[in-house]
py3Dmol code that shows the C-alpha trace and the ligand (Angstrom):
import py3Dmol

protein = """\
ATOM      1  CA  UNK A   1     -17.902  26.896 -78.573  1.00  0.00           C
ATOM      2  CA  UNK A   2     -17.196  23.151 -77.863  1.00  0.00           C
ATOM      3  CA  UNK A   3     -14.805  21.412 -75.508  1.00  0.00           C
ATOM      4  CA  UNK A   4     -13.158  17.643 -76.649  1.00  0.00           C
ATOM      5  CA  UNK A   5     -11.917  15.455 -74.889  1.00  0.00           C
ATOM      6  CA  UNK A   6      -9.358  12.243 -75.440  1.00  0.00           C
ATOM      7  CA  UNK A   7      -9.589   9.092 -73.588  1.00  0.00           C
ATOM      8  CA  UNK A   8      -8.034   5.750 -72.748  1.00  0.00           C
ATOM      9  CA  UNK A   9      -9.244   2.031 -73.121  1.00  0.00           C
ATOM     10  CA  UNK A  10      -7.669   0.165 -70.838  1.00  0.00           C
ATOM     11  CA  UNK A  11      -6.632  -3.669 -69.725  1.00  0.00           C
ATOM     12  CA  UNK A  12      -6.474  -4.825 -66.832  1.00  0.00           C
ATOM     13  CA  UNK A  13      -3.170  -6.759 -66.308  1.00  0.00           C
ATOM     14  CA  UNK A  14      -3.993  -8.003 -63.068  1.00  0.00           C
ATOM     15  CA  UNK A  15      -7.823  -8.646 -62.050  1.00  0.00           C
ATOM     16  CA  UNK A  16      -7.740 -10.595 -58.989  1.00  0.00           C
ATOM     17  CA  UNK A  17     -11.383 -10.646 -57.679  1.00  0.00           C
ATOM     18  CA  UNK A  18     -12.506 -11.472 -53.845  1.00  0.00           C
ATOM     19  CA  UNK A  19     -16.061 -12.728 -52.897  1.00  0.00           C
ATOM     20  CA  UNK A  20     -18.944 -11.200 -53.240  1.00  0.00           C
ATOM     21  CA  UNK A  21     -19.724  -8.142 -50.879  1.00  0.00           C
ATOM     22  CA  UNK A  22     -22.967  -7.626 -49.164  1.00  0.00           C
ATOM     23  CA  UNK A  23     -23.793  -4.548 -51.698  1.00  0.00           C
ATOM     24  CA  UNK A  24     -23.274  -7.154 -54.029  1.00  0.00           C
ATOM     25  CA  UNK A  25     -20.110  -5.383 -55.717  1.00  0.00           C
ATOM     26  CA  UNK A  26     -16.634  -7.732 -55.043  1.00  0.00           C
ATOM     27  CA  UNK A  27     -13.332  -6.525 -53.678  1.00  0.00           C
ATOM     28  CA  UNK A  28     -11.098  -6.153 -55.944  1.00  0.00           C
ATOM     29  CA  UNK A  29      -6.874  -6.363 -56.627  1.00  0.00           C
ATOM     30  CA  UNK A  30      -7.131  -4.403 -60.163  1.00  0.00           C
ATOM     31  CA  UNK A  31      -4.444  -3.048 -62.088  1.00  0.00           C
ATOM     32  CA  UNK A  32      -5.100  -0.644 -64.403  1.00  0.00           C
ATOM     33  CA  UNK A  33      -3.177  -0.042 -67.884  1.00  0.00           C
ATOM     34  CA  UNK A  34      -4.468   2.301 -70.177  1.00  0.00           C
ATOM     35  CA  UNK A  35      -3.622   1.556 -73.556  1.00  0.00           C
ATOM     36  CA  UNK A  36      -3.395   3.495 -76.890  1.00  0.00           C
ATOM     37  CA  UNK A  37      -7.393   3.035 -78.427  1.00  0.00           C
ATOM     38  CA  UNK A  38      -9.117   5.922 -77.363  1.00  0.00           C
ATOM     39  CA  UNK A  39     -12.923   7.754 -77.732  1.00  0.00           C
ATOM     40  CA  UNK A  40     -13.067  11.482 -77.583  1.00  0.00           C
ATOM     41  CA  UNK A  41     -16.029  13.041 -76.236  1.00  0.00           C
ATOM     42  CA  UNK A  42     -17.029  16.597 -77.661  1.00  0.00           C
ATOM     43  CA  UNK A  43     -19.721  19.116 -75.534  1.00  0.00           C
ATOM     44  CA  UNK A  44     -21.416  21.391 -77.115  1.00  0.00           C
ATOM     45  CA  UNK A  45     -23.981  24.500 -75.464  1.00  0.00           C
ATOM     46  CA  UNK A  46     -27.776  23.079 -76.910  1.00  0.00           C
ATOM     47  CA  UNK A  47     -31.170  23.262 -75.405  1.00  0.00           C
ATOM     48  CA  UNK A  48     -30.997  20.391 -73.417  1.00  0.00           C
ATOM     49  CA  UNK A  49     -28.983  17.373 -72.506  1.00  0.00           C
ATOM     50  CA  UNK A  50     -28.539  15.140 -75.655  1.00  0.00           C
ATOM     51  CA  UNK A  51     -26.433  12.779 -76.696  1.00  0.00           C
ATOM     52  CA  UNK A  52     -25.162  11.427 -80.326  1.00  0.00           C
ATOM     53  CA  UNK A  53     -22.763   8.955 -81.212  1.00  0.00           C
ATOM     54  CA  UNK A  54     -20.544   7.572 -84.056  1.00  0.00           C
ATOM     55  CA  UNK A  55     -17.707   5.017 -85.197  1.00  0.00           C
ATOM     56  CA  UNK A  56     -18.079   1.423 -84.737  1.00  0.00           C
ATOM     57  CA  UNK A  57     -20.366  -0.118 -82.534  1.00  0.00           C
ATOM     58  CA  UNK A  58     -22.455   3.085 -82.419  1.00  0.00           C
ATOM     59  CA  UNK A  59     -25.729   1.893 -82.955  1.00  0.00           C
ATOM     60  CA  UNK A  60     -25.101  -0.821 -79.330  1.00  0.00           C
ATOM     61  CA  UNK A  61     -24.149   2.651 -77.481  1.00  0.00           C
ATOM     62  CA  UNK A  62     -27.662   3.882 -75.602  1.00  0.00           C
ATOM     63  CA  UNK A  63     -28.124   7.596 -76.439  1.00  0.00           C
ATOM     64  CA  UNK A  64     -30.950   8.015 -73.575  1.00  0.00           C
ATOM     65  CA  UNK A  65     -29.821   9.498 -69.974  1.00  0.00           C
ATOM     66  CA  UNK A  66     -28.722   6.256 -68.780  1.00  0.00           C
ATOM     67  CA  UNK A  67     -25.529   6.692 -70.948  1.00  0.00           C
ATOM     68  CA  UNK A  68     -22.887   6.839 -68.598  1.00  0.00           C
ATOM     69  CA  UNK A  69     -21.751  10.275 -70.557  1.00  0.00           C
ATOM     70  CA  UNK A  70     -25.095  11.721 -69.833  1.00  0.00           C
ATOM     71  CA  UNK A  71     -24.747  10.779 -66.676  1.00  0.00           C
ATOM     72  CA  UNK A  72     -21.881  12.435 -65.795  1.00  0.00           C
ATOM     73  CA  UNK A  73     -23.002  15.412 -67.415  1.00  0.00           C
ATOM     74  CA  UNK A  74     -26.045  15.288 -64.799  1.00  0.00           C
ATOM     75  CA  UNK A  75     -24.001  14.362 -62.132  1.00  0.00           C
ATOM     76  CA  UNK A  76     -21.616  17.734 -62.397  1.00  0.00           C
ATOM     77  CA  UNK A  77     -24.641  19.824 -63.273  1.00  0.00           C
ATOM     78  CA  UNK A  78     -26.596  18.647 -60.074  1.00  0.00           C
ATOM     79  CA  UNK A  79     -23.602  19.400 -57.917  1.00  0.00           C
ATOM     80  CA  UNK A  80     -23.066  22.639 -59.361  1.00  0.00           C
ATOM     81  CA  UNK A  81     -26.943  24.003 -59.333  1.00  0.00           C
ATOM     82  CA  UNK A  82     -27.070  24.516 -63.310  1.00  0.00           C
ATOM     83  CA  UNK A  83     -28.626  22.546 -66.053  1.00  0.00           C
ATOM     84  CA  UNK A  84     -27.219  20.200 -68.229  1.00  0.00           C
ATOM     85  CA  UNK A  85     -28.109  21.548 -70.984  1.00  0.00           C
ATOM     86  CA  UNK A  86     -25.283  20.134 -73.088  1.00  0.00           C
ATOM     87  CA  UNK A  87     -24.945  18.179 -76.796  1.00  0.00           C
ATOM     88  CA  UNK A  88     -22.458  15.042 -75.875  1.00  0.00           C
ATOM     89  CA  UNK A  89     -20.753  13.848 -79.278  1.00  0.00           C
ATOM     90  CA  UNK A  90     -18.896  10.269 -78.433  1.00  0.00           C
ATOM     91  CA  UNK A  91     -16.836   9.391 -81.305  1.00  0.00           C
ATOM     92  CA  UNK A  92     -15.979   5.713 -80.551  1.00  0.00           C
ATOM     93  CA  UNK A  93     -13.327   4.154 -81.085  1.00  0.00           C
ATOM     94  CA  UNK A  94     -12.875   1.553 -78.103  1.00  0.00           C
ATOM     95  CA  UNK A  95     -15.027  -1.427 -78.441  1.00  0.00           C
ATOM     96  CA  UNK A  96     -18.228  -1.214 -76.953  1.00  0.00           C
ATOM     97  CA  UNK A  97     -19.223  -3.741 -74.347  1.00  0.00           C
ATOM     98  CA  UNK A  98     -16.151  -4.996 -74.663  1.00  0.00           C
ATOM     99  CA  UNK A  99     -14.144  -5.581 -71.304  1.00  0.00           C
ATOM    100  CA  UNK A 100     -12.320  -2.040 -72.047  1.00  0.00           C
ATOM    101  CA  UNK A 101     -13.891   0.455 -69.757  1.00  0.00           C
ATOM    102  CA  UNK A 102     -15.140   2.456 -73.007  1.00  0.00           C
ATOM    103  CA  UNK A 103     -18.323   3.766 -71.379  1.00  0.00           C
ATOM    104  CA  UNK A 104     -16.573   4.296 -68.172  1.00  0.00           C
ATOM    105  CA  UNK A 105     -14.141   6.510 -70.371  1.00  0.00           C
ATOM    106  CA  UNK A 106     -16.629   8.306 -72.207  1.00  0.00           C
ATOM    107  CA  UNK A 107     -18.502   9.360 -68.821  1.00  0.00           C
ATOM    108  CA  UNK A 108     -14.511  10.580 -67.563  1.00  0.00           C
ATOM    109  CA  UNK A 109     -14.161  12.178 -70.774  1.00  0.00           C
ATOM    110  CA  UNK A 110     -17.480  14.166 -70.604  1.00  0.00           C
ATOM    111  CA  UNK A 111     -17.077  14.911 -66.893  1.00  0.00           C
ATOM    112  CA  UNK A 112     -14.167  17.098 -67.934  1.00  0.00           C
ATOM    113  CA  UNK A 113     -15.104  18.419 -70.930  1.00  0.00           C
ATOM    114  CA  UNK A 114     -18.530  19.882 -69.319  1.00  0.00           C
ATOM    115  CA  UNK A 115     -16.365  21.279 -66.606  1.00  0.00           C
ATOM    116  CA  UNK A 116     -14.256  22.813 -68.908  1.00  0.00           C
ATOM    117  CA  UNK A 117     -16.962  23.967 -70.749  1.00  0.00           C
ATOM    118  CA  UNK A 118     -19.168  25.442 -67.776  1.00  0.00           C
ATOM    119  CA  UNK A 119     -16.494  26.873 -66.125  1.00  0.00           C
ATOM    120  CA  UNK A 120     -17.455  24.838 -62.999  1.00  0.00           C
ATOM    121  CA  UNK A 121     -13.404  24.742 -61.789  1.00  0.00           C
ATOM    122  CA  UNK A 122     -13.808  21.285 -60.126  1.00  0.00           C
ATOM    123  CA  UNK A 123     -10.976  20.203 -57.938  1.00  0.00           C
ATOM    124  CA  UNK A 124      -9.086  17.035 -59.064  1.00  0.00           C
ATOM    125  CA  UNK A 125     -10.434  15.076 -56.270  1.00  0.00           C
ATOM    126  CA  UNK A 126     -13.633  16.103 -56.697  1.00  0.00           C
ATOM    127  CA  UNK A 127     -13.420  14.820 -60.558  1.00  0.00           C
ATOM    128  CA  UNK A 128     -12.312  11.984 -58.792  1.00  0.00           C
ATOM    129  CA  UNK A 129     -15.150  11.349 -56.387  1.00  0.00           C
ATOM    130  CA  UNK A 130     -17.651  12.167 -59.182  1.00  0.00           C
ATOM    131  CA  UNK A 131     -16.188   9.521 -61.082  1.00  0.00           C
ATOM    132  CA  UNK A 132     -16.520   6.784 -58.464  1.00  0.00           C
ATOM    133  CA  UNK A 133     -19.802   7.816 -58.040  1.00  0.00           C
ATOM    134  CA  UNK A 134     -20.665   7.120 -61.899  1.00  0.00           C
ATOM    135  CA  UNK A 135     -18.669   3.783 -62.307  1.00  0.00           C
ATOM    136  CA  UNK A 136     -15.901   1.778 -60.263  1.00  0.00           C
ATOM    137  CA  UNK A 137     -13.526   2.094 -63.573  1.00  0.00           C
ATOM    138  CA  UNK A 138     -14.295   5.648 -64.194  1.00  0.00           C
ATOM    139  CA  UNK A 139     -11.737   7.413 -61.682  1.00  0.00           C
ATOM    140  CA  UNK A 140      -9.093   5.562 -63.693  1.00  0.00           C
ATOM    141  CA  UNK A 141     -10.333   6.331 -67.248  1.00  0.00           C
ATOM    142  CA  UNK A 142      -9.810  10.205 -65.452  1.00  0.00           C
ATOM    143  CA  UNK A 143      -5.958   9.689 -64.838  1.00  0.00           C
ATOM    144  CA  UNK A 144      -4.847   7.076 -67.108  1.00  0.00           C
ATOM    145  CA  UNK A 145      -1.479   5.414 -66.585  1.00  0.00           C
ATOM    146  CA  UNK A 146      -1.285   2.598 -64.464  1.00  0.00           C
ATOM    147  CA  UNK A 147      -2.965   2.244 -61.440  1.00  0.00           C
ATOM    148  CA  UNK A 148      -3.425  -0.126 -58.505  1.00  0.00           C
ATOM    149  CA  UNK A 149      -7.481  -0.653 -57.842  1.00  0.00           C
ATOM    150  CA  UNK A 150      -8.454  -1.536 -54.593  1.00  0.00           C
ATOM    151  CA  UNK A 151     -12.618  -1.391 -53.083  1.00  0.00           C
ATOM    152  CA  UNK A 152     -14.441  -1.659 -55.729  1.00  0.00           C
ATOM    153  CA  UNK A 153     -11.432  -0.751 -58.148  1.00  0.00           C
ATOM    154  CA  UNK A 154     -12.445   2.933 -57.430  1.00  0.00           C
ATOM    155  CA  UNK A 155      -9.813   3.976 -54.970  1.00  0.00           C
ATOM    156  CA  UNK A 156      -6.617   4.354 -56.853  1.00  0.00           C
ATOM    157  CA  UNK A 157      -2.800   4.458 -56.537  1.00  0.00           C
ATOM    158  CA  UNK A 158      -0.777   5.336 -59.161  1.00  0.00           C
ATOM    159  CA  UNK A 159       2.032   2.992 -60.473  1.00  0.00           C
ATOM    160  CA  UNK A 160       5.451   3.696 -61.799  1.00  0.00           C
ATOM    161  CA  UNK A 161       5.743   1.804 -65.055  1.00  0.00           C
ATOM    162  CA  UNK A 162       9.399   1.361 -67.067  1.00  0.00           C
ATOM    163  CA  UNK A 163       9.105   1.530 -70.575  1.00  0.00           C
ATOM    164  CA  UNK A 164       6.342   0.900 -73.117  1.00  0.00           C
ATOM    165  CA  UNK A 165       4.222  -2.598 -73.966  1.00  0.00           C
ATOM    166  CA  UNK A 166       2.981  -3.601 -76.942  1.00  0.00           C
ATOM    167  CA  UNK A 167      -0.066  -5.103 -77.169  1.00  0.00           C
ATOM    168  CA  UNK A 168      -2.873  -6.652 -80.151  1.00  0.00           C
ATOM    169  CA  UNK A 169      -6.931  -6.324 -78.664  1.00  0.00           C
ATOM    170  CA  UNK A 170      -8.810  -9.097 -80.628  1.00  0.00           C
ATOM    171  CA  UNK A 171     -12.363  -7.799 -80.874  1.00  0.00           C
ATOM    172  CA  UNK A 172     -15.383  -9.777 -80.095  1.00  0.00           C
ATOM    173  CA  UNK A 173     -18.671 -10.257 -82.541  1.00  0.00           C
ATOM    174  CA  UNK A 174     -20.942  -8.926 -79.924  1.00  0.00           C
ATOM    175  CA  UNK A 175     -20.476  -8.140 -75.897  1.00  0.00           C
ATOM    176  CA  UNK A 176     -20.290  -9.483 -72.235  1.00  0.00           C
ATOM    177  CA  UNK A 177     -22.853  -7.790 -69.911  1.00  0.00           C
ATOM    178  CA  UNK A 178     -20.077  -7.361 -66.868  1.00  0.00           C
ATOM    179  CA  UNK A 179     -23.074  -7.738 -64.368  1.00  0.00           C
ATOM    180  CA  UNK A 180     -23.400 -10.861 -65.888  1.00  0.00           C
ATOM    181  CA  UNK A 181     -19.652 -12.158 -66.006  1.00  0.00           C
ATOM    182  CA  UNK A 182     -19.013 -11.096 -62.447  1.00  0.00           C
ATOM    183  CA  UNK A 183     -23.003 -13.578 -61.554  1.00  0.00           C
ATOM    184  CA  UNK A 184     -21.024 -16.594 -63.646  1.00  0.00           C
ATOM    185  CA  UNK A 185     -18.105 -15.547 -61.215  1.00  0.00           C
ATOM    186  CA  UNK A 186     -19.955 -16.352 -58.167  1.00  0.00           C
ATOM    187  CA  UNK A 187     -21.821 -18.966 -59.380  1.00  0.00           C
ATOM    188  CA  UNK A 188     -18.562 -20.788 -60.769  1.00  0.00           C
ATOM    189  CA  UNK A 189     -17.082 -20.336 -57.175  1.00  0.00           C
ATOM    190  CA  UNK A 190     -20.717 -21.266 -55.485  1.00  0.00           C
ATOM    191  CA  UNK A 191     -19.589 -23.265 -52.053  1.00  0.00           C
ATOM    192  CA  UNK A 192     -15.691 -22.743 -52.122  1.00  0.00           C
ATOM    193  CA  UNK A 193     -14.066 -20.028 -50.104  1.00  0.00           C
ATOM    194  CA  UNK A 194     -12.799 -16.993 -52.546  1.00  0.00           C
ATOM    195  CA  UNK A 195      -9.445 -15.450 -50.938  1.00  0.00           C
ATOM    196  CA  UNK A 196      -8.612 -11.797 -50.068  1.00  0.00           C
ATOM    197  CA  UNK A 197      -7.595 -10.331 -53.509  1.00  0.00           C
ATOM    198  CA  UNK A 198      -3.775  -9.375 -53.568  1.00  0.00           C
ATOM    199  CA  UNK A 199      -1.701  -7.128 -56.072  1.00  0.00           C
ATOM    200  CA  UNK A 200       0.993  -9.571 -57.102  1.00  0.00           C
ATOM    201  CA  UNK A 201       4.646  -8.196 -56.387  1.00  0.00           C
ATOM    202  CA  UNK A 202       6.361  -9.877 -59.564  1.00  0.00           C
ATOM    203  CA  UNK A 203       3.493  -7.922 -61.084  1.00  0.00           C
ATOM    204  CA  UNK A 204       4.441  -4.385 -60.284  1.00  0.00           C
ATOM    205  CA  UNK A 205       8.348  -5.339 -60.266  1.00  0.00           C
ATOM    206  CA  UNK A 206       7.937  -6.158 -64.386  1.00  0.00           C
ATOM    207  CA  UNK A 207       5.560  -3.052 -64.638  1.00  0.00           C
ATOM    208  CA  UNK A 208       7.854  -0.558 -63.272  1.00  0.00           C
ATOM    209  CA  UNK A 209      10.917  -2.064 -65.028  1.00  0.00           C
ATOM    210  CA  UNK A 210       8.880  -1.928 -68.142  1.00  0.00           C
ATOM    211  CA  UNK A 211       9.730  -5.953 -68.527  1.00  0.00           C
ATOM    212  CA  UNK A 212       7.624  -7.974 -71.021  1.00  0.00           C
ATOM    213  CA  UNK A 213       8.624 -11.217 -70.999  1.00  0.00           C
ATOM    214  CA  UNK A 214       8.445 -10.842 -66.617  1.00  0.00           C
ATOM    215  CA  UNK A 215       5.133  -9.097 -67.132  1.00  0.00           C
ATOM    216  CA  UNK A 216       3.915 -11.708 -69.605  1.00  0.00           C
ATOM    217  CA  UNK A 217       4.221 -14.690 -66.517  1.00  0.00           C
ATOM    218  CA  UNK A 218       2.586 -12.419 -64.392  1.00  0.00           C
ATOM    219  CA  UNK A 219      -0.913 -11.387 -66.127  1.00  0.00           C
ATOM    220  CA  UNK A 220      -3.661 -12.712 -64.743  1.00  0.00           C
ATOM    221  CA  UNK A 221      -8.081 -12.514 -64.438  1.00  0.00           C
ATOM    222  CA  UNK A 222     -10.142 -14.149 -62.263  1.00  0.00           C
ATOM    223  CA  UNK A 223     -12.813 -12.886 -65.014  1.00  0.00           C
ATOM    224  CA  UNK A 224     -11.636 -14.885 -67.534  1.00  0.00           C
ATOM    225  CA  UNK A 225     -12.944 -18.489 -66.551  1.00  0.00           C
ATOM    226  CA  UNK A 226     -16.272 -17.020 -66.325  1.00  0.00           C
ATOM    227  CA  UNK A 227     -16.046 -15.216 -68.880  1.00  0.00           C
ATOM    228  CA  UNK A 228     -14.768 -18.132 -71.744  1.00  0.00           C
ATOM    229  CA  UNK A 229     -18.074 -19.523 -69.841  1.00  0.00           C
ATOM    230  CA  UNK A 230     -20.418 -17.416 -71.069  1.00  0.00           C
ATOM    231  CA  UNK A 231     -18.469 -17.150 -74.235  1.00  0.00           C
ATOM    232  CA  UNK A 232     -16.528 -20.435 -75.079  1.00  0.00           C
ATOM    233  CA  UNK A 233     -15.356 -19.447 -78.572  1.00  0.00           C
ATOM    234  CA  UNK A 234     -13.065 -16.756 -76.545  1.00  0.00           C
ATOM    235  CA  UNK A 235     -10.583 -19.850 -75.958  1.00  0.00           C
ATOM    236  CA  UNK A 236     -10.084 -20.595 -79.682  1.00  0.00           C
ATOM    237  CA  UNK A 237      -9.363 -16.515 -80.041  1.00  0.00           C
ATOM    238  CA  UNK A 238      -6.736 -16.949 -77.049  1.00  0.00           C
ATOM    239  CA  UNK A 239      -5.369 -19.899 -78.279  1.00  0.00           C
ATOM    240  CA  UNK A 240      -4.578 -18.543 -81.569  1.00  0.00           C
ATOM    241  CA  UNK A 241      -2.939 -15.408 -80.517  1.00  0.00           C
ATOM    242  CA  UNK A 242      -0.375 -17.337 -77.880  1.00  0.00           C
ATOM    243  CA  UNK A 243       0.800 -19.816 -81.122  1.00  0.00           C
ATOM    244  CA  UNK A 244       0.830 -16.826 -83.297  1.00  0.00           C
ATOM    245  CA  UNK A 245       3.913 -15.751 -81.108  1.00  0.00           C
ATOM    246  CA  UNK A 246       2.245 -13.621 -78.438  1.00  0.00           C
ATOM    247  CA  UNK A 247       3.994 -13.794 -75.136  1.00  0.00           C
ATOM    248  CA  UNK A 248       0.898 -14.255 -73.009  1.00  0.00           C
ATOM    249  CA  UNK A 249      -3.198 -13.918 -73.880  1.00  0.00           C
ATOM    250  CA  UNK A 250      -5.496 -13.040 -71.345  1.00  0.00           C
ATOM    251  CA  UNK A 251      -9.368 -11.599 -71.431  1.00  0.00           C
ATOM    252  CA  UNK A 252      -9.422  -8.009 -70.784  1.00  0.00           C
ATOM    253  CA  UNK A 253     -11.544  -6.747 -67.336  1.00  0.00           C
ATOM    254  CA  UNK A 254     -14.774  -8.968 -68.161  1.00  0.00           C
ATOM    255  CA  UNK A 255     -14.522  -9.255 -71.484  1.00  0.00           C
ATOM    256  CA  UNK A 256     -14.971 -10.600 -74.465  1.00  0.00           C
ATOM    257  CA  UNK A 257     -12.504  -8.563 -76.171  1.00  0.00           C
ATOM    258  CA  UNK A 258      -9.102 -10.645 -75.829  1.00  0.00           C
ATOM    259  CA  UNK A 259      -5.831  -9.323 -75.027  1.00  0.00           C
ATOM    260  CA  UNK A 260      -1.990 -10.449 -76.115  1.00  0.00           C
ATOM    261  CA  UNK A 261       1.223  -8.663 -74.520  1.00  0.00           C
ATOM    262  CA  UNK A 262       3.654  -9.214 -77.342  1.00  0.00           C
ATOM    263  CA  UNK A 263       7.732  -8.040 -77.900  1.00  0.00           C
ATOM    264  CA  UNK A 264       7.959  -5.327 -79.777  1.00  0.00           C
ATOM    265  CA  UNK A 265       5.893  -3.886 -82.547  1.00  0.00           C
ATOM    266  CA  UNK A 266       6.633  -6.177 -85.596  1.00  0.00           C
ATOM    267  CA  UNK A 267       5.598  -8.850 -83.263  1.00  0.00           C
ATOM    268  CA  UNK A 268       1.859  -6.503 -82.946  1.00  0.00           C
ATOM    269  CA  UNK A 269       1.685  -7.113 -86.811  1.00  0.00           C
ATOM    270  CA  UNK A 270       2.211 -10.197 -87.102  1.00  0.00           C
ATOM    271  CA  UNK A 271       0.289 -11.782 -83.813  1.00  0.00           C
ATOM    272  CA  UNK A 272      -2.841  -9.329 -85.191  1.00  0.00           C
ATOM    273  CA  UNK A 273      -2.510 -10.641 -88.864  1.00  0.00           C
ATOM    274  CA  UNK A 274      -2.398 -14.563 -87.951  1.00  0.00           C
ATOM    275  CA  UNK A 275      -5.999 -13.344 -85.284  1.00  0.00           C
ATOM    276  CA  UNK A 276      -7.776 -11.327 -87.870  1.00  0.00           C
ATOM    277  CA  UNK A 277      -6.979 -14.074 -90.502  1.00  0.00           C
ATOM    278  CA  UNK A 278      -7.747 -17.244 -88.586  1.00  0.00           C
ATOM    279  CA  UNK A 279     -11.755 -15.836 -88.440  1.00  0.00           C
ATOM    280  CA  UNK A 280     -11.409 -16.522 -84.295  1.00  0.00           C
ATOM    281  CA  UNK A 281     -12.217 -12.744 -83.619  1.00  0.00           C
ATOM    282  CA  UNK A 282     -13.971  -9.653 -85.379  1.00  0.00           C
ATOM    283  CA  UNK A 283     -10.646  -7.661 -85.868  1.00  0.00           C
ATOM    284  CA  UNK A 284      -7.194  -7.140 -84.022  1.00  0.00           C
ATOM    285  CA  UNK A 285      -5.748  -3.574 -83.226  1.00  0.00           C
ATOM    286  CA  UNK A 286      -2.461  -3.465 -82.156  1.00  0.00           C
ATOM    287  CA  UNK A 287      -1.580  -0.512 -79.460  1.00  0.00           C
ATOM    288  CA  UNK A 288       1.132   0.463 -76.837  1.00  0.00           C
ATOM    289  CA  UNK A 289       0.519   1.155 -73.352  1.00  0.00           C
ATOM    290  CA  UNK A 290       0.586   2.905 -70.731  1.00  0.00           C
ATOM    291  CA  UNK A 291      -1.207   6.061 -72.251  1.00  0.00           C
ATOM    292  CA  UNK A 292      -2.350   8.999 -70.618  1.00  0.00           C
ATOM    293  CA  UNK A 293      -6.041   9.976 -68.757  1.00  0.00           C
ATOM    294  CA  UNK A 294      -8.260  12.290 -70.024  1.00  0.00           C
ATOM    295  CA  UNK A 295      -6.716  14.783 -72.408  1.00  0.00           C
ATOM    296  CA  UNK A 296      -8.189  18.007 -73.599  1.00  0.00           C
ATOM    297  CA  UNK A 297      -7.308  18.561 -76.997  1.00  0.00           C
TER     298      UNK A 297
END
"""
ligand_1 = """\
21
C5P
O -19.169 0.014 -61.072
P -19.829 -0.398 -62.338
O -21.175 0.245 -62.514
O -18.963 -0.265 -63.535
O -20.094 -1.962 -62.183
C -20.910 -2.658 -63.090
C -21.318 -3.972 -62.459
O -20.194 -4.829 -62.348
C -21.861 -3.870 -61.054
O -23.238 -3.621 -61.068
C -21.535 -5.239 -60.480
O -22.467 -6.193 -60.924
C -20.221 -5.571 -61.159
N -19.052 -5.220 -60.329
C -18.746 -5.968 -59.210
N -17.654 -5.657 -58.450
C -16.846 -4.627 -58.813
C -17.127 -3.859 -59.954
C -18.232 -4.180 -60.699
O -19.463 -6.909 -58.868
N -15.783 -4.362 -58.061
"""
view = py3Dmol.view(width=600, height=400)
view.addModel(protein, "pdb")
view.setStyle({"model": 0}, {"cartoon": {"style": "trace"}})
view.addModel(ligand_1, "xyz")
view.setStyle({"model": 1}, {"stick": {}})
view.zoomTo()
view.show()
């Protein structure tokens, strides 16, 4: 017997980040779109906790218990007084260390599927808190969507959106460390005051009328400067995509995958054809948002 489950990537189409908190995390404005590139995360009964992976990017994903998967299988087998004595399978398909909440996905994903699996009968808010616990994007891997992220991003409220985006992820050679993107943050604001972070009203108005061209003026990371820091080649990728005919290009969460909000879907094609074939990125993938949280097939 084996449980899968389906999870989102997602982009954050609003990351407005406040200073630095004494735990060292930030405060954080962060809305949450899941998009259409998703892992799925099998459990299977074995011996003892163990986990495997395939797809691209694989061999970057850590297999030992500091996956965030085999984490979350811990976490839910501590709670519940049982071992977890589980085979995770994570067949990948969202870029790994790429600014796309993939491992914070995978750990939602596994979190169900074990409780499905063990018969454990978690509430949803308990899912909930056990995600938080794991990762401050995990809670919103769980429920997909759009959300508003405020704390850490952990503490969610879900947001009405209109009608479906279309969107082209270029992907990265390589990854951003997001410890490391949110240091180049501070450092980058070293000696100037960093204000409260806000959800932005026009934001939300183009989200829940499903507007592109209103959500397009309206995207915006306080990631991304720090992130084109640490990897300066991302403004050649971004560059591309917005002359290629994308409405707006912005890095997604902390990067270095690259994200473009286009029209409509012929617009995906061609905005992913000119970024695949100028050699500024790996690949593109075009996608639709929102999509939904984790899904037990
Ligand atoms: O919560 P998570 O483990 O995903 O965070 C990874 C790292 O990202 C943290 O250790 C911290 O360096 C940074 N972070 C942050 N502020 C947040 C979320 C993450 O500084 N709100």
């Amino acid at each position: 017997m084996s449980v899968t489950v389906r999870v989102p990537a997602k982009v954050n189409v609003q990351l407005a980040v406040g200073a630095a908190r004494p735990d060292g995390f930030h405060d954080l404005a962060n809305v949450f779109l899941a998009v259409g590139l998703y892992d799925e995360v099998t459990v299977t009964p074995a011996d003892a906790l163990r986990v495997t992976c395939s797809g691209p990017g694989a061999d970057q994903v850590p297999l030992d218990r500091t996956n965030l998967a085999a984490r979350a299988a811990d976490l839910l087998a501590a709670r519940y007084g049982r071992p977890a004595d589980v085979h995770v399978h994570i067949a990948k398909d969202i870029p790994v260390a790429g600014g796309m909440a993939g491992g914070s996905a995978d750990a939602a994903g596994a979190l169900v599927a074990c409780d499905a699996l063990w018969g454990t009968g978690a509430s949803r808010g308990e899912l909930l808190d056990l995600c938080a616990e794991l990762g401050s994007d995990v809670p919103f891997a769980l429920v997909g969507g759009a959300a508003l992220g405020t704390g850490r991003g952990e503490k969610l409220q879900p947001l009405e959106t209109g009608g479906t985006f279309h969107w082209v992820f270029a992907l990265a050679d390589g990854g951003l460390s997001t410890p490391a993107v949110y240091r180049e943050f501070d450092r980058l604001h070293e000696g100037r005051s960093v204000p409260e972070p806000t959800a932005s009203a026009d934001l939300l108005t183009a989200l829940r009328k499903g507007d592109p061209e209103a959500l397009a003026g309206s995207l915006s990371n306080d990631l991304q400067p720090a992130a084109v820091s640490l990897y300066p080649a991302l403004a050649d990728t971004l560059a591309t995509g917005r002359s290629a005919g994308a409405l707006a290009a912005l890095v997604s969460g902390s990067g270095p995958t690259t994200a473009f909000l286009v029209r409509d879907a012929d617009a995906a094609e061609s905005v992913a054809e000119a970024l695949t074939a100028s050699g500024t990125c790996r690949t593109a993938r075009t996608t639709v948002s929102p999509a939904p949280g984790a899904t037990i097939l």
